[in-house]
C-alpha positions in Angstrom: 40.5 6.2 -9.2 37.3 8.4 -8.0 34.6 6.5 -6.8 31.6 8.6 -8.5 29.0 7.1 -6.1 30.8 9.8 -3.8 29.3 12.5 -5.5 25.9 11.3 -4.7 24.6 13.5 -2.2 24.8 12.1 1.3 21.0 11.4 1.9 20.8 9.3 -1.6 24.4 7.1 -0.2 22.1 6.4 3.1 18.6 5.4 1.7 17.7 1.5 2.8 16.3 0.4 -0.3 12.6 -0.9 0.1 12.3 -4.8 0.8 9.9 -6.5 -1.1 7.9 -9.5 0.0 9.6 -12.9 -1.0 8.9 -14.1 -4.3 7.5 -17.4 -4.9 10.3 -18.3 -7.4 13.5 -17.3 -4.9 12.1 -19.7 -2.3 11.6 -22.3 -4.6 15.3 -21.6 -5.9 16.4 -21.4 -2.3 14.9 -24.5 -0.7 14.2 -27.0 -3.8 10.9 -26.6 -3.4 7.9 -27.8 -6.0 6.6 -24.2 -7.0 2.8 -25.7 -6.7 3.6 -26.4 -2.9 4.4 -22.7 -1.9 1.9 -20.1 -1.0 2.5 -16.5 -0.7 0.8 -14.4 1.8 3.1 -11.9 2.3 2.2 -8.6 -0.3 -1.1 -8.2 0.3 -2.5 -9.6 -3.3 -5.9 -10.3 -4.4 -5.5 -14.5 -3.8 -8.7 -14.7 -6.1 -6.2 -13.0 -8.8 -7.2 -10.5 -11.9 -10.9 -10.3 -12.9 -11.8 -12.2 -16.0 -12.9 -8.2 -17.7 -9.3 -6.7 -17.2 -7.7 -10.3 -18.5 -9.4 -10.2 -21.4 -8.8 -6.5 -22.1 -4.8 -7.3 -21.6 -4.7 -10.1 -23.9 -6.5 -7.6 -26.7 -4.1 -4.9 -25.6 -1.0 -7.0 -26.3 -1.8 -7.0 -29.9 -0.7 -3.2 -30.0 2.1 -3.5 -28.0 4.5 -1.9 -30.7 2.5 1.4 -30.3 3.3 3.8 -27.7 0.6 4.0 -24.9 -1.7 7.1 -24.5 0.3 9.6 -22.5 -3.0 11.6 -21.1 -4.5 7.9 -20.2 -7.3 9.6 -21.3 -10.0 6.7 -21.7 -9.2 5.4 -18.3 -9.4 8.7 -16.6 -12.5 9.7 -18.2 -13.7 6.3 -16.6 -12.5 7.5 -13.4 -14.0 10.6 -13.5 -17.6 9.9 -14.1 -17.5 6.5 -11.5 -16.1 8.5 -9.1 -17.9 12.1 -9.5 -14.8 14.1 -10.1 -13.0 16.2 -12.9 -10.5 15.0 -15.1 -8.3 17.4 -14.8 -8.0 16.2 -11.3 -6.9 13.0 -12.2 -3.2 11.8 -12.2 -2.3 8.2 -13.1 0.5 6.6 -12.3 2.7 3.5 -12.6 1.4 2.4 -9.7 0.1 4.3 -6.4 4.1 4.7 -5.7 4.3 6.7 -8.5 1.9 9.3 -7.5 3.4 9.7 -3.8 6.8 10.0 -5.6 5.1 13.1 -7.6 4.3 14.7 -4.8 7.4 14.0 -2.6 9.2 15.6 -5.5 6.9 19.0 -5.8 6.4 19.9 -2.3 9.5 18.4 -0.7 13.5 19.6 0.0 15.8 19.8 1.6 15.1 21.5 4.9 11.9 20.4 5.0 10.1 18.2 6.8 7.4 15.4 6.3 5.7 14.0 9.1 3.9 10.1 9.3 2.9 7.6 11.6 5.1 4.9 13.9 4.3 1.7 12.1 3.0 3.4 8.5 4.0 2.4 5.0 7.7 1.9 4.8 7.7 4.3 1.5 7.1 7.4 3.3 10.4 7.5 4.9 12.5 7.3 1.6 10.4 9.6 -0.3 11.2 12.1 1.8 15.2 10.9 1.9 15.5 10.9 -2.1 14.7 14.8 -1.7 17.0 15.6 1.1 14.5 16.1 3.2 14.1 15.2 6.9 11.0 12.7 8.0 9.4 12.8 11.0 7.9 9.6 12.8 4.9 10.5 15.1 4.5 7.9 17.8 1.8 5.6 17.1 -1.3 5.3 19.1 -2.8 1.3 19.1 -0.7 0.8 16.3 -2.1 3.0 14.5 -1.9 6.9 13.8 -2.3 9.2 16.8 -3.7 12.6 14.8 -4.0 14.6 17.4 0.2 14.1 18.3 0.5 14.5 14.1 -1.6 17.8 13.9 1.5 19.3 17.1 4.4 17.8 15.0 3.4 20.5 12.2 6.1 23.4 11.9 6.7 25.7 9.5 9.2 23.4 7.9 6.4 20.9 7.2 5.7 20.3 3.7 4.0 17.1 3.8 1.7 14.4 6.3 1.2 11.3 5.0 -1.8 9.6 6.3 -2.4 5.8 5.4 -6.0 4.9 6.0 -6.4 1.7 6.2 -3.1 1.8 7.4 0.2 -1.0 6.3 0.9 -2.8 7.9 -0.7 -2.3 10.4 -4.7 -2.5 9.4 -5.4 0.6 11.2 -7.8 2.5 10.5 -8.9 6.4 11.6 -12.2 7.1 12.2 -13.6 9.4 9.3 -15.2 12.1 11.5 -11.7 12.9 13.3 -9.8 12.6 10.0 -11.8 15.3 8.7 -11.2 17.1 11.7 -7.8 17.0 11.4 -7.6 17.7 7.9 -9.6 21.6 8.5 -7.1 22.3 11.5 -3.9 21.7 9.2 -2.1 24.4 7.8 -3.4 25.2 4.4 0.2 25.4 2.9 1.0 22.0 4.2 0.2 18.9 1.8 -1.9 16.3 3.7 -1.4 12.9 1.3 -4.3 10.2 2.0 -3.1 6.7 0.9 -6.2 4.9 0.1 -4.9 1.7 -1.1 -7.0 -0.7 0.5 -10.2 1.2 0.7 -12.0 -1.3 -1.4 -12.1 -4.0 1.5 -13.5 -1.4 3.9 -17.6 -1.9 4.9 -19.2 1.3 3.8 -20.0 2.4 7.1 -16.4 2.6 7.6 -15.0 4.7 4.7 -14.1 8.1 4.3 -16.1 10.3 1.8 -13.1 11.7 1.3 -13.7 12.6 -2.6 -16.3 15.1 -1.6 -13.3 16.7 0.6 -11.4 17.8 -2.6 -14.3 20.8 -3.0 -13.1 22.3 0.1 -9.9 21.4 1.1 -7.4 22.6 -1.5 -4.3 20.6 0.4 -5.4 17.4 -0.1 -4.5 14.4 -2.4 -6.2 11.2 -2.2 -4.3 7.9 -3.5 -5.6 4.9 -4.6 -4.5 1.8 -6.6 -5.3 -0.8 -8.5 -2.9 -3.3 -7.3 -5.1 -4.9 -4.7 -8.9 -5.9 -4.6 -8.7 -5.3 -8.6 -5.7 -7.9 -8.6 -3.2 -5.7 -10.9 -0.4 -6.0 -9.2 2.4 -6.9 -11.5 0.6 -4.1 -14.1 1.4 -1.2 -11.8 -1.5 1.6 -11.9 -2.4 4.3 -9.6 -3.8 7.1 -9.2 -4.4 10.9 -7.4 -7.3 12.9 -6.7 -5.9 16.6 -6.4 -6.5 20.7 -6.3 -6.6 20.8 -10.5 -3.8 23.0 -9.6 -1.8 20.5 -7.6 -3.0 18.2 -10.0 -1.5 20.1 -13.3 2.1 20.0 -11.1 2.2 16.4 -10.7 1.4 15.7 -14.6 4.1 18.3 -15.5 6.8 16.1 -13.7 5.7 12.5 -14.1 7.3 10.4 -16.3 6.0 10.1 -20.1 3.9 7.2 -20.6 4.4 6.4 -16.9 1.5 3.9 -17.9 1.9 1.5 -20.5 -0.8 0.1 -22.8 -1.4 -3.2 -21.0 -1.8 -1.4 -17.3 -4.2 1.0 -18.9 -6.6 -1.8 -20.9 -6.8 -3.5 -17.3 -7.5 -0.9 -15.1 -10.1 0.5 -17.2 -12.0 -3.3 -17.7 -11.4 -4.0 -13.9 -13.6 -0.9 -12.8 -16.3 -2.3 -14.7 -15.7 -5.9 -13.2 -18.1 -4.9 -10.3 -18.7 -8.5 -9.7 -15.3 -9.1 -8.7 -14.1 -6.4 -6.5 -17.5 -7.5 -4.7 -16.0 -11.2 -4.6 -12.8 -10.0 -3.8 -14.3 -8.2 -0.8 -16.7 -10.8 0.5 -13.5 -13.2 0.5 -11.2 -10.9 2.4 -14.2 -10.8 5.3 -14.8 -14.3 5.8 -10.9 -14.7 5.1 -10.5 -12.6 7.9 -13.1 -14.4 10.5 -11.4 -17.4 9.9 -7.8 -16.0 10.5 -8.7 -14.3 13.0 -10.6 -17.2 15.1 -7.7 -19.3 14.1 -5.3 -17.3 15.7 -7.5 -16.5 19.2 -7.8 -20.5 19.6 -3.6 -20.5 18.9 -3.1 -17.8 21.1 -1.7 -15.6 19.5 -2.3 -12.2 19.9 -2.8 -10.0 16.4 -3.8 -6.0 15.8 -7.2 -5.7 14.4 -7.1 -5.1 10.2 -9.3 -2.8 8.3 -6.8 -4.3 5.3 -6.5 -7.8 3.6 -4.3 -8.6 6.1 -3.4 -8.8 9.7 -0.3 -8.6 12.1 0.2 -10.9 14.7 2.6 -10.9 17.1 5.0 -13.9 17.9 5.6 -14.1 21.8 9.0 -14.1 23.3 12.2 -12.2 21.7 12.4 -11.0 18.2 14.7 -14.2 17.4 11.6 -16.2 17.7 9.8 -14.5 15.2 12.5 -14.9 13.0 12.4 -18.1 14.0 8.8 -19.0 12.7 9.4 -16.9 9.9 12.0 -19.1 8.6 10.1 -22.4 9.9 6.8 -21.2 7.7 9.6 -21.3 4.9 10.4 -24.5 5.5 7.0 -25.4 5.0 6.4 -23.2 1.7 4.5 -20.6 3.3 5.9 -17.1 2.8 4.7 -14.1 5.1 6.4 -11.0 6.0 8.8 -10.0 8.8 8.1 -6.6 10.0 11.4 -5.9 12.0 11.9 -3.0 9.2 8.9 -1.1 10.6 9.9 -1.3 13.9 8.5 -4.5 14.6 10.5 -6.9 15.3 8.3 -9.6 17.5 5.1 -9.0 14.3 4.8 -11.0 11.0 2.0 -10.0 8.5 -0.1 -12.1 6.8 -2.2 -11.7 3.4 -5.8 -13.0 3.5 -5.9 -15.7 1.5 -9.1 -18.4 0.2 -9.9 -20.6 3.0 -7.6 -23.3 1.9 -4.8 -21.0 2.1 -5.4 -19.5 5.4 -6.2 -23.3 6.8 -2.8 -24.1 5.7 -0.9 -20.7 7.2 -3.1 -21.7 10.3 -1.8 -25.0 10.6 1.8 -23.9 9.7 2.1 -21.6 12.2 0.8 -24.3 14.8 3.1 -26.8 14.5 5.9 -23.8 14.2 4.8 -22.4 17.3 5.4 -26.2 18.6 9.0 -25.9 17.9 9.8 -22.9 20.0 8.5 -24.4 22.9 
């Protein structure tokens, strides 16, 4: 009998799927766990959870949930557009940021062509490119993070995409925004430059990018962000772009009909108005961040400094030890996440959590480190 997954082409048979971080509910399945004794710091969620705004406008939006959503998402983009200073038509939502860097993987990438990222960068590059046949390019990373000038020489004429992840995951790295836009005038104008803005929310403001105000003159670039992290809507999946109008009319002639549903768009549209929260969410993340951080300088254990909500330490000795705490913070209901997918194999990143969590990570880790001595 034919096996009809043969006639899947070749690149689609050898795609890796993505790895998720742990859920809360497999470990308590796998380990008998009580579910209250388990924290999760391990997919980079808000640990103060959704603001009270978009919670409220979910619960009202569950009352129509026999109705079809608004395909154009046109009360959230309009929101989007005058917060932000930008046209609507330049807007493209999607079911979460994935969605949009799928969008343009599939316009500007196939077969034959080439996109190029970083060492180190968000595992979802690689496999967009795969899906379309086409061949990715991992640029040796500099500190961890993304060495733009060794990008920028990687170009060819087969290049149809850079991805450029700023903070960077998992890393934390972030580029300075003076040789970004550097880089971004010396790229070819017919190669796509795709900035993943995901956690630009929990950067100071002295360290962002004004990377809106780019879109005037730079017709190659597409910003993305997301609401999945200081807004705390992670399980409702929105994104979005910031495009050309022109690239942006492409990407909302392929995406997926209602790609948004009703719920995702009621939240997203409250939580930008819940400036109180992303505030809160921010404040938390910095003085989440001292304490992990001083925590793990008086454990000595080395870490790469985070412009994210989270930060990669490094386990000393082989990669088995790593895999070894890894396991052992299980044991002890904490769940963070290997990195030996991204090349990593001695690094475990950890979420930021409230102080209670990141005491508990802190002490976990100590008495883990104990045992591999």
């Amino acid at each position: 009998m034919m096996n009809l997954s043969q006639l899947a082409p070749d690149y689609i048979r050898a795609i890796q799927p993505y790895l998720p971080g742990k859920p809360i509910s497999e470990l308590v399945r796998d380990l008998g766990l009580n579910k209250d004794d388990v924290i999760k710091l391990a997919s980079n969620e808000n640990p103060l959870g959704t603001s009270p705004l978009a919670r409220e406008a979910m619960i009202q939006a569950l009352t129509e949930s026999a109705r079809y959503p608004d395909g154009s998402g046109f009360e959230l983009k309009a929101t989007l557009s005058e917060g932000l200073g930008i046209p609507v038509d330049q807007i493209v939502l999607g079911n979460g940021s994935n969605d949009v860097l799928e969008l343009a993987a599939r316009i500007f990438l196939r077969p034959g062509a080439t996109a190029i990222y970083s060492q180190y960068a968000f595992a979802i590059y690689p496999l967009l490119a795969q899906a379309v046949g086409a061949r990715g390019i991992a640029v040796p990373a500099r500190n961890y993070g993304h060495d733009l000038e060794a990008m920028l020489d990687a170009i060819t004429p087969e290049t149809r995409i850079v991805f450029i992840a700023n903070p960077n995951n998992p890393t934390g790295t972030l580029c300075d925004a003076r040789d970004l836009l550097r880089f971004m005038e010396r790229v070819p104008q017919d190669v796509l430059v795709v900035l993943d803005e995901a956690y630009d929310e929990y950067l100071p403001e002295a360290s962002k990018a004004n990377s809106i105000a780019w879109l005037k003159n730079l017709q190659n670039l597409v910003i993305t962000r997301t609401f999945s992290k200081a807004y705390g809507l992670a399980s409702v999946r929105v994104g979005f772009a910031l495009a050309h109008a022109d690239i942006a009319n492409l990407m909302n002639r392929i995406r997926q009909p209602f790609n948004v549903n009703s719920i995702g768009l009621a939240a997203a549209q409250a939580a930008l108005k819940d400036v109180e929260f992303v505030k809160l969410a921010y404040t938390t993340n910095r003085t989440g961040m001292q304490q992990m951080t001083q925590g793990l300088t008086q454990l000595d254990i080395e870490y790469i400094p985070s412009f994210g909500n989270f930060v990669s330490i490094r386990i000393p000795g082989l990669p088995t030890n790593t895999l070894k705490t890894y396991r052992n913070l299980l044991q002890q209901g904490v769940i963070v996440r290997p990195l030996g997918n991204y090349d990593l194999p001695n690094h475990l990143r950890v979420t930021i959590g409230i102080e209670e969590e990141n005491r508990r990570f802190l002490d976990a880790l100590g008495r883990a480190l104990k045992e591999l001595d």
